[in-house]
Every structure is written in C-alpha cells, then in structure tokens.
C-alpha positions in Angstrom: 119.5 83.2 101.5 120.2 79.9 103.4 121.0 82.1 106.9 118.6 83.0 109.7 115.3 84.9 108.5 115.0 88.2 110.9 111.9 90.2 109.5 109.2 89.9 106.6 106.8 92.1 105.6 103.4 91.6 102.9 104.1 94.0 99.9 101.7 94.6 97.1 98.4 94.1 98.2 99.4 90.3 100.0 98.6 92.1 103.5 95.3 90.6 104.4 94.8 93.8 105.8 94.9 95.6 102.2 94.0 93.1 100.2 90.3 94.5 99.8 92.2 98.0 98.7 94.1 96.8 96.1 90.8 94.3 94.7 89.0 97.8 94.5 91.3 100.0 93.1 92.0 98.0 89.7 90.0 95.1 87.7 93.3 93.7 87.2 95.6 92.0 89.8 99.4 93.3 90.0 102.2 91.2 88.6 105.4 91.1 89.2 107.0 91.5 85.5 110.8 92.3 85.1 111.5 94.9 82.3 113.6 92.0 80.9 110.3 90.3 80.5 108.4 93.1 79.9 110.2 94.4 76.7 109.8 91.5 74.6 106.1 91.3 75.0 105.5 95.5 73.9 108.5 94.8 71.1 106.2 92.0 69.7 103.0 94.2 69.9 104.6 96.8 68.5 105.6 95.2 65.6 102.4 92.8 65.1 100.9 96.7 64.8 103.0 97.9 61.9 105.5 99.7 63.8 109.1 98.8 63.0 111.6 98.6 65.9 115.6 99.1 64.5 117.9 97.3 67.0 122.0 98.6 67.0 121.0 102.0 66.3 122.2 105.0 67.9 120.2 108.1 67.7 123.4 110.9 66.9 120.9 114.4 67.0 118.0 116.5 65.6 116.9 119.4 64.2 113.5 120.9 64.5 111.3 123.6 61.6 107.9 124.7 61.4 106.5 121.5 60.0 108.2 118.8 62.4 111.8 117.3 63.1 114.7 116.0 61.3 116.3 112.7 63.2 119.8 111.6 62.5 120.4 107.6 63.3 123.0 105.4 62.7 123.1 102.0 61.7 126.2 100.7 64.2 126.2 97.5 62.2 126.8 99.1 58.7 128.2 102.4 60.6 126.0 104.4 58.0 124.1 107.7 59.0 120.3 108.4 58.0 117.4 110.8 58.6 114.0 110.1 59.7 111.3 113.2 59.0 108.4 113.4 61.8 105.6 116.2 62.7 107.0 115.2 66.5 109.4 113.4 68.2 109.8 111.4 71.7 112.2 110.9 73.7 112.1 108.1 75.6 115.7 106.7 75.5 117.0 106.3 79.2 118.4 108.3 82.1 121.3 108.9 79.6 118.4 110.8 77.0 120.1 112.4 74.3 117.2 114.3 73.4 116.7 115.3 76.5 120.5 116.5 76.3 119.8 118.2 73.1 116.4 119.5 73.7 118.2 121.8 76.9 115.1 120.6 79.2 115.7 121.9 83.1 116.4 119.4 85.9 115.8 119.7 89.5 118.9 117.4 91.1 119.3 116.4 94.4 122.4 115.3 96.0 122.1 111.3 94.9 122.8 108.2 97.7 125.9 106.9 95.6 126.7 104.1 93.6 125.0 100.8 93.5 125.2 97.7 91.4 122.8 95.5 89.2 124.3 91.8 89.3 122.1 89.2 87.3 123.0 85.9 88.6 121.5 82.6 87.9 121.2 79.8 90.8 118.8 77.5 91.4 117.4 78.5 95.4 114.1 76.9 95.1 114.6 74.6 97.7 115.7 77.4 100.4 112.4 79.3 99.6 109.9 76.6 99.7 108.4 77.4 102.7 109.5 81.1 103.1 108.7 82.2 99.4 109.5 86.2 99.2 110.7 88.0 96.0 112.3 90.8 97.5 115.4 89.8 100.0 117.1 92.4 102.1 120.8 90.2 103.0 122.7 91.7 106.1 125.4 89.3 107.2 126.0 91.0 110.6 128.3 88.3 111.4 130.5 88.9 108.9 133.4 91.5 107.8 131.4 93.3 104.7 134.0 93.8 101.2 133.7 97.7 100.2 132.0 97.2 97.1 129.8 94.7 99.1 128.0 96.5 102.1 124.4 95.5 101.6 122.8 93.7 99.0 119.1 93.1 98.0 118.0 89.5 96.2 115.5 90.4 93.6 113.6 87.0 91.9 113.3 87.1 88.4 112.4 84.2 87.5 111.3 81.6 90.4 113.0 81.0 91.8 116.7 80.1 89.5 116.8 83.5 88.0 117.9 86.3 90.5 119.2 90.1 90.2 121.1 91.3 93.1 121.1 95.1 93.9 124.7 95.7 95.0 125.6 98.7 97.5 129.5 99.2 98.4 130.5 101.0 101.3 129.5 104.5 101.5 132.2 105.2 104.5 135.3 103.3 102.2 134.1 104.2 98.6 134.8 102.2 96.1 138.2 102.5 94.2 138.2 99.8 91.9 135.6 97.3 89.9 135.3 93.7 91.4 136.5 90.4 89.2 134.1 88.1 87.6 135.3 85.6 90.9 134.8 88.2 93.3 131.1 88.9 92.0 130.6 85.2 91.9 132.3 84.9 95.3 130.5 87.4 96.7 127.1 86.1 95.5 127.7 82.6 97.1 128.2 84.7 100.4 125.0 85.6 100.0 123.5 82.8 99.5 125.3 81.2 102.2 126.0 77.7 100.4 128.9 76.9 98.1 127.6 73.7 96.5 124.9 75.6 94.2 126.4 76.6 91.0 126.2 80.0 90.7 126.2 81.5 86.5 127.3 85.3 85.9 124.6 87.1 83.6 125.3 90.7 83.8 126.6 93.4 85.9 125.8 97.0 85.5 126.7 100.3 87.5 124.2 103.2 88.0 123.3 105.7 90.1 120.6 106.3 92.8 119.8 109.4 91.9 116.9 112.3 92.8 116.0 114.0 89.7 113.3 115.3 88.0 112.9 117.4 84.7 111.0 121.1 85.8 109.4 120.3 82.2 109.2 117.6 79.9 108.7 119.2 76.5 109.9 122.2 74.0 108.1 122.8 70.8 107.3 119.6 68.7 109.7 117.4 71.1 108.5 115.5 74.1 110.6 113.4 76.6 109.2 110.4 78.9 110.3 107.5 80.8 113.3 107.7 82.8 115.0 110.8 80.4 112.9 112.7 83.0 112.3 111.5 86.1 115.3 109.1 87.7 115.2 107.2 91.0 116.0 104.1 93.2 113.9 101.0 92.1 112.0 101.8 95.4 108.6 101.5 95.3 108.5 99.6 91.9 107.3 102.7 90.0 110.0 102.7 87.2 108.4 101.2 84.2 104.7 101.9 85.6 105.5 105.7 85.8 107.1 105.7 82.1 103.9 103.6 80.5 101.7 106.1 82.2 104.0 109.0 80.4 103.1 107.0 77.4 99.8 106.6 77.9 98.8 110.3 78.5 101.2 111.4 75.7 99.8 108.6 73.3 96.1 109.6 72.5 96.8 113.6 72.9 99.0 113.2 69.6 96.3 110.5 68.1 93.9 113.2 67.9 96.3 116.1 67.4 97.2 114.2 64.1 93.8 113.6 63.1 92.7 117.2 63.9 90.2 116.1 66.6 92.1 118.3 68.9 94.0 121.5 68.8 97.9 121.2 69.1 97.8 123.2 72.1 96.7 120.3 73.7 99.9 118.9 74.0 101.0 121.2 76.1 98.8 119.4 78.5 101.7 116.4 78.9 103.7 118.0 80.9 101.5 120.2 82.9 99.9 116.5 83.9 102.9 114.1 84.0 105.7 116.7 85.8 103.4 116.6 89.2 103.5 112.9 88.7 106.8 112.1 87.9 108.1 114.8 90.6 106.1 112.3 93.5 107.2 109.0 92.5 111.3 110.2 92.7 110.6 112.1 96.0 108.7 109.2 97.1 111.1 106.7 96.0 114.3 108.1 97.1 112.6 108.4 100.9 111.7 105.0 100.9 115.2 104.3 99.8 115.8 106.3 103.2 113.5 104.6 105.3 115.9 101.4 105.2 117.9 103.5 107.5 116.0 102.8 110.5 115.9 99.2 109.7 119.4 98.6 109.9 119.6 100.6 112.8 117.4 98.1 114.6 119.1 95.5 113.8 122.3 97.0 114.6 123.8 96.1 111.0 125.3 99.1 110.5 127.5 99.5 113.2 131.2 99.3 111.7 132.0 95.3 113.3 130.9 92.2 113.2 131.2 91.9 117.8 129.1 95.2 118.0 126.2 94.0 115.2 126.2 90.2 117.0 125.4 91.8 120.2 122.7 94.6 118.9 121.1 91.6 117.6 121.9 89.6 120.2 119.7 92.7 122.6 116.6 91.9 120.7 116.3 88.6 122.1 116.6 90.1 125.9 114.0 91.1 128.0 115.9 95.0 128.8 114.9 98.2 128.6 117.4 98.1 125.2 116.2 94.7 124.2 112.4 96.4 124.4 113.8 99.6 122.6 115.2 97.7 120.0 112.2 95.7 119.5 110.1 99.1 119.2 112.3 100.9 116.6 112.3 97.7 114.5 108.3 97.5 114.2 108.3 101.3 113.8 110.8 101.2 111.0 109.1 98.1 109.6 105.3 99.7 109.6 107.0 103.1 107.7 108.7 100.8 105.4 104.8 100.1 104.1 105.2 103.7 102.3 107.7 101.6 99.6 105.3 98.1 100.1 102.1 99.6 100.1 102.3 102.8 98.5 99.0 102.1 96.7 97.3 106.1 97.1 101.4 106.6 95.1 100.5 104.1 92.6 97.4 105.0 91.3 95.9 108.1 92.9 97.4 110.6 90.1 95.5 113.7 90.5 95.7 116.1 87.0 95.0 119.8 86.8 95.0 120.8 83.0 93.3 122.6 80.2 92.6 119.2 78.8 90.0 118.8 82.5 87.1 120.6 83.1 86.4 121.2 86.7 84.7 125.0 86.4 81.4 123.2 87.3 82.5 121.6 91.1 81.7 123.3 94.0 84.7 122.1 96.0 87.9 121.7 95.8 89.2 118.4 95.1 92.1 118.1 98.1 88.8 118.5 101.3 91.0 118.9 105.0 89.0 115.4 105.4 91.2 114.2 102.4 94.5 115.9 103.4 94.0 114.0 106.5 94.9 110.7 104.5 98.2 109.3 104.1 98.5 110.4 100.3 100.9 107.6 99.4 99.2 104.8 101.7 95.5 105.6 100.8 93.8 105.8 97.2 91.0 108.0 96.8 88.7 106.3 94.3 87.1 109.3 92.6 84.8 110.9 90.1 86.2 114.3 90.4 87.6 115.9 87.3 91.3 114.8 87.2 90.8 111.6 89.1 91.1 108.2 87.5 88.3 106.4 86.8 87.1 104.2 89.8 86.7 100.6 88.9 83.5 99.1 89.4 82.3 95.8 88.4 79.3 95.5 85.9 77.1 92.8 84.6 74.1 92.7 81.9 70.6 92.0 83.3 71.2 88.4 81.9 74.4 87.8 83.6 77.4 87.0 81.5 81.3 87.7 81.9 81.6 90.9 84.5 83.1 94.2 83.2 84.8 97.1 84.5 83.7 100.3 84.4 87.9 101.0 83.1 86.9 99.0 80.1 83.7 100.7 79.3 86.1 103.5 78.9 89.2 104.3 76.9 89.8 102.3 73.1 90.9 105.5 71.8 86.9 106.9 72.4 85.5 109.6 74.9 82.6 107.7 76.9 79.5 109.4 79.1 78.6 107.5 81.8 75.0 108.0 82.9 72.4 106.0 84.5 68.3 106.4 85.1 66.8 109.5 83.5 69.8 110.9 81.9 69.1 109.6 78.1 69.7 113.1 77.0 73.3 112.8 77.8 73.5 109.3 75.2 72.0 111.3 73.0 74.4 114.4 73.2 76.9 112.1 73.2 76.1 110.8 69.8 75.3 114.5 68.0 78.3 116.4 69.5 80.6 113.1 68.4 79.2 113.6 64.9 79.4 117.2 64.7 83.1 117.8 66.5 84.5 114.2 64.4 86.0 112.7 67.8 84.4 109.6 69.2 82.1 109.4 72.0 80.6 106.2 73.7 77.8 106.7 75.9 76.7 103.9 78.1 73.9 103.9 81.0 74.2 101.9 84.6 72.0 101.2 86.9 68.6 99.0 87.4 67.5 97.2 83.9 70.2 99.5 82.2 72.8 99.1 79.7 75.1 97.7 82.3 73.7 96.5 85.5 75.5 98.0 88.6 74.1 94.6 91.3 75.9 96.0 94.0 75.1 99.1 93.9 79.2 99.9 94.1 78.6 102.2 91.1 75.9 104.2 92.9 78.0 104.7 95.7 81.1 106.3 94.2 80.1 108.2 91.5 79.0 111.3 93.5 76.6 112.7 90.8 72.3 111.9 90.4 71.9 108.8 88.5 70.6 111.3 85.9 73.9 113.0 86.0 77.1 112.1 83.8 80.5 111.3 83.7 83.0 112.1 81.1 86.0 110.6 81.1 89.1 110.5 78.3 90.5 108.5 76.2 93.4 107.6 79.0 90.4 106.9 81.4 90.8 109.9 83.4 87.6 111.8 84.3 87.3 114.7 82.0 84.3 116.1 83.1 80.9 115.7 85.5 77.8 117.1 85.8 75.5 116.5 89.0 72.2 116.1 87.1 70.4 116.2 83.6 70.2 119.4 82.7 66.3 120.2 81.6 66.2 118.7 78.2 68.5 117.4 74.9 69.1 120.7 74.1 70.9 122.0 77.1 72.9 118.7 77.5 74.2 118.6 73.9 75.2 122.3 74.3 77.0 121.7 78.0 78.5 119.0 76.6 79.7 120.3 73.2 81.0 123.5 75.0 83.2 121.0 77.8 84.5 118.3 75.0 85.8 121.9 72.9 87.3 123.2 76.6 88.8 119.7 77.0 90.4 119.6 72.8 92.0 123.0 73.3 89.2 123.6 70.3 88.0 126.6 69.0 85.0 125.0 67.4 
C-alpha cells in the first residue's frame, strides 16, 4: 500500500466516460456498503416492522404437509429445540443452506479456483491514500519471495480508510498444508502495507471457497431458497448481496399477494423461472472476471515463479523494445477487459424475465433484436419498456415545479401502476374498475405536457416505445408487466384488455 502504484482503473460509474450511463440507469447513486454494514441497517428495519429476528439459533430441519411447513430451531444458548408452523418457508441461510440441503434442490458445479482467505484487519492508511484514494487494491510484491498461503492479496476499504478486509489467495502451485498464526497474518499484512510502524489490529479471518455454482432450480413445493444457498461465486463484480436482495425482492410481493389471495399460488412458480436465469449470469460472470486477472498478472510479469524474472518483466515495460511495446499492449488489453468486473452495468441491472407472471403475447418482436445482440450484454444496459425489462428511470416534475421524481418511484409500494400519458384516460380509468373488481391495487398515473407528472425533457417520450395514448404496466417489483401501443377504442375495451392481462399476470382464473 506504501510501494510503487503500477495501474488504476475507474470502477462503478467514476469513468467519465460512463458516468452519464450509470446517472440514467437508476435515480439513486451506487454506494459502496459492506454486508457488515449492511446487516445492521435491514436487522433494525426489520424489527422496527414487527418482525422478530432470534440471534444463536440454529435451524436443525423441516417437514412439509398440505397446509405449510413444520421448522425445527434451536436455541444454542438454552440448547432447547422448538417448532415454528408457516404456509412457506425460505431459505436464505448461506452457501452452507441447510434447507437447501434438505429440500434435495439440483446444482450445476463447476470445477472451483481454490481456496482463498477473508482477513479483516484494522490500520490506519489514510495518509498513504490521500492523494491516490482507491477502495479496491490489487498488492503484487514482484520483488519479493511470496509465503504459500500468501500469493496475491487484494485490500478491500471498509471503512475509510482505518478499516480494511484483505482477500487472501495462497499458492495454487504449493497448496496450502497448514493455517497461518495470528503473527504470521499480522506479519504478512504489514508486508502488504509495506510499513512496520502502523499498528496493525487482527479482526477476523475466515476460509471459503471461490466457487462456480448455481442451483438448476431454486424451489420444491411450499419451500423456496435465495441468496447465496443458490447461486455461489467470487466477490467479482460486487453482485453478492445485490443478487440475493433482488431474490428477495421478486420473491417478497409474489407471496404478499399469494397470502392475501390477490394471486393464484401458481404464481410462485414464477421465482425461479425469473431468478435461475439471473443468478446463473452473475456466477458465470463473476468467476470470468475472477479469470480475467490472469492476463493482468501476465503483463506485469508477477506470476512468473522469482522475484529476478518478475523485476525484469516489469523492468521491460519501461523499455522502448518490441517486448517492452508487447508488454505495454497486453497490459491495456487486459486492463480494458477487466471493465467487464468494473463496469459491468448491462450485468447489474439489465435482468431480462420470461414468465407466466409477464405478458408479452401482444409484441411484435422479439425482445433480444440482432441490433441488441450486437451489444456487450454485461457492459451495456438496455433501458426498456418491453415486457420483462425493468423499469427505465426517468425524471419527473409537477407543472409547478417541486422535488423531481422517478418514474421507479411512481411504481412499486406493494401496488400495480399504468403509466399513460395524452389521450389514454381510459387506461386510469380501467385501472381503477379492474383494481376494484380483482381486489389487487392498481395506481394509474399520466405523463406528459400539463399531465399528472410533467416529463420536461421529453426523456419519458423517448423511451417508452408506445403512443402517448398507449400504457405501461409494470409490477409491484417494478418490472414491466405489460404494454400496449395505443388506446384501445374506448373504456370498455381497455378495462377488458386490461382485466384479461392483470388475470394472465396473477396466474388467476377470475
């Protein structure tokens, strides 16, 4: 952290170049929010909404009937067993899911990359990152002989900057054949850092895996499983906690309405038909970025076995040879495919989902055009009306101008909402009579000129891709349900097409 800086690169929408993608695709701006973090903030929420959260408790195994599950737990403070009744339950407990275990659920494995390490260190580096400020630090020490459990390391900021975790890889050539001390860990971190004087405090170290695997399903009957019990990968990327919310998050209003009987139970089936595509992606996609370090280190020469041969592959980088220039080359090269783990924003939030729970009988074309399939899927988001997409985010205002609003937060809140705009008042009011006669909530709003919501820069008019008389409908997880190109005739026909889509959509009957 103190040594000689070899290569940087902008992650996360901080690339001038991308920074306009990354203001359009969401009307929030990314943060960089360790689970550590994280956890407290949803515990709190969680509990401030009635829900109670039981700490020292290990779930033991279940047993499912007709009517719902059976959970055994036990308290590993008093050591005594007890059931909990439910009409479903979730697993979301960890790459080491025993539900998932129980349930029997199929998993598609790939030969993993080994072993690597978690070390949470804290050291105050503040003053070595004031005027190179990065939270993500690949160390390489080419001048030095490497420990085996040692090889590479990555400097993760927790907290700015006295709060670090370091990903530990050993030696894949060696293996590993026994676990480090607490003073070789400590030791081995101050190597890193390159300067004995700042104290350096032990927090935690933890082994895992960096694994390829991906359930073929993610749910059996009346038990569902989410979050890392199904889908487990390198911290490439930064799609770990993201991927399991958005598990959550399609999972969470399905059963909402399920319970209320707003929705058929058949919907449910929708989960993993929508979140197995997904979660299937983001572990391919983050075990190849894992890969693409590869090349890196080839470039630099860090990977050759001593410390003479990588001092004078680095040294050939500073030369004006044919090497020198070859070196240069496969460094950038490496460097701009390395933006496929930095940049990955089509990866991030382009999910695309194909379901009973969308409606797409009406479109005329396929969704994936040859003009699409031309893009770099993971690089480049396709913001998108088309049944499956995610909403696109568009800012709105009122004709008297007050605080902005997204089009995302016209949506969602547990409701169905039509979007519409001049001319298509039949579609508000089929909104409100098929609502009132199918008992699930529908918002209808209108943009465009003197409107309901005022759409200034005409963004709105550009990208929804249906007549301003037209609609939009989109679900409660702000996923587009539904669209139709224009009004159709009168009331009548609109409250019928959309009673007969919202039934399609509910896995209803009637």
């Amino acid at each position: 952290m103190a040594g000689e800086e070899y290569m940087r690169s902008y992650s996360w929408g901080h690339d001038p170049n991308r920074k306009g993608d990354y203001e359009t695709a969401s009307p929030c701006e990314p943060v960089d929010l360790p689970q550590t973090l994280l956890e407290p903030i949803l515990v709190r929420h969680a509990t401030l909404n009635g829900f109670t959260c039981r700490f020292d408790t290990t779930f033991v195994r279940f047993t499912e009937n007709a009517s719902g599950t059976i959970s055994t737990f036990r308290d590993n403070i008093s050591g005594l067993e007890y059931k909990i009744r439910s009409k479903y339950l979730f697993g979301a407990d960890g790459a080491r899911s025993e539900v998932f275990r129980q349930l029997g659920l199929e998993l598609d494995v790939k030969p993993d990359q080994g072993t690597a390490f978690n070390v949470l260190i804290r050291a105050d580096l503040s003053h070595y990152l004031k005027h190179r400020e990065g939270t993500l630090h690949w160390l390489m020490q080419p001048d030095k002989q490497h420990p085996v459990f040692g090889w590479a390391g990555i400097a993760r900021m927790v907290k700015p900057w006295n709060e670090w975790l370091f990903i530990v890889i050993p030696d894949r050539q060696n293996g590993l054949t026994r676990m480090p001390t607490e003073e070789e860990w400590i030791q081995r971190m101050r190597e890193w850092i390159g300067d004995d004087s700042i104290p350096v405090e032990l927090l935690n170290v933890s082994k895992w895996r960096l694994n390829e695997i991906v359930a073929k399903t993610y749910s059996k009957g009346r038990v569902f499983c989410l979050g890392d019990a199904v889908h487990r990968h390198p911290p490439s990327n930064g799609l770990g906690s993201n991927t399991c919310i958005q598990d959550a998050f399609n999972l969470a209003w399905k059963v909402a309405y399920v319970l209320k009987g707003q929705a058929s139970p058949s919907l449910l089936d929708t989960y993993s038909v929508e979140r197995q595509p997904v979660g299937s992606g983001v572990v391919a996609r983050a075990n190849q970025s894992f890969r693409h370090h590869g090349p890196i280190w080839e470039a630099l020469g860090v990977s050759l076995p001593t410390p003479e041969q990588r001092m004078q592959a680095l040294h050939q980088l500073t030369l004006p040879t044919e090497e020198g220039r070859t070196r240069r080359k496969n460094l950038q090269a490496a460097l701009e495919e390395a933006q496929h783990e930095y940049h990955a924003l089509g990866r991030e939030m382009g999910q695309f989902y194909q379901s009973k729970a969308i409606y797409s009988d009406d479109e005329t074309e396929p969704y994936f055009t040859p003009e699409l399939l031309a893009q770099d899927q993971d690089l480049v988001y396709n913001r998108s009306t088309y049944p499956g997409c995610r909403l696109p985010h568009v800012w709105l205002n009122k004709r008297i101008p007050g605080e902005p609003i997204s089009t995302v937060d016209l949506a969602g809140h547990g409701a169905f909402t039509v979007l519409t705009g001049i001319g298509g008042d039949a579609w508000k009011a089929a909104a409100s009579q098929v609502g009132e006669s199918l008992g699930v909530p529908i918002q209808a709003y209108s943009i465009g000129f003197r409107q309901d919501y005022e759409d200034f820069y005409f963004d709105w008019a550009r990208i929804r891709h249906v007549d301003e008389t037209g609609c939009i409908l989109v679900r409660p997880d702000r996923m587009v349900a539904w669209r139709c190109a224009e009004v159709l005739g009168d009331e009548v026909q609109c409250t019928d097409k959309l009673r007969q889509v919202m039934l399609s959509v509910l896995n209803r009957d009637s």
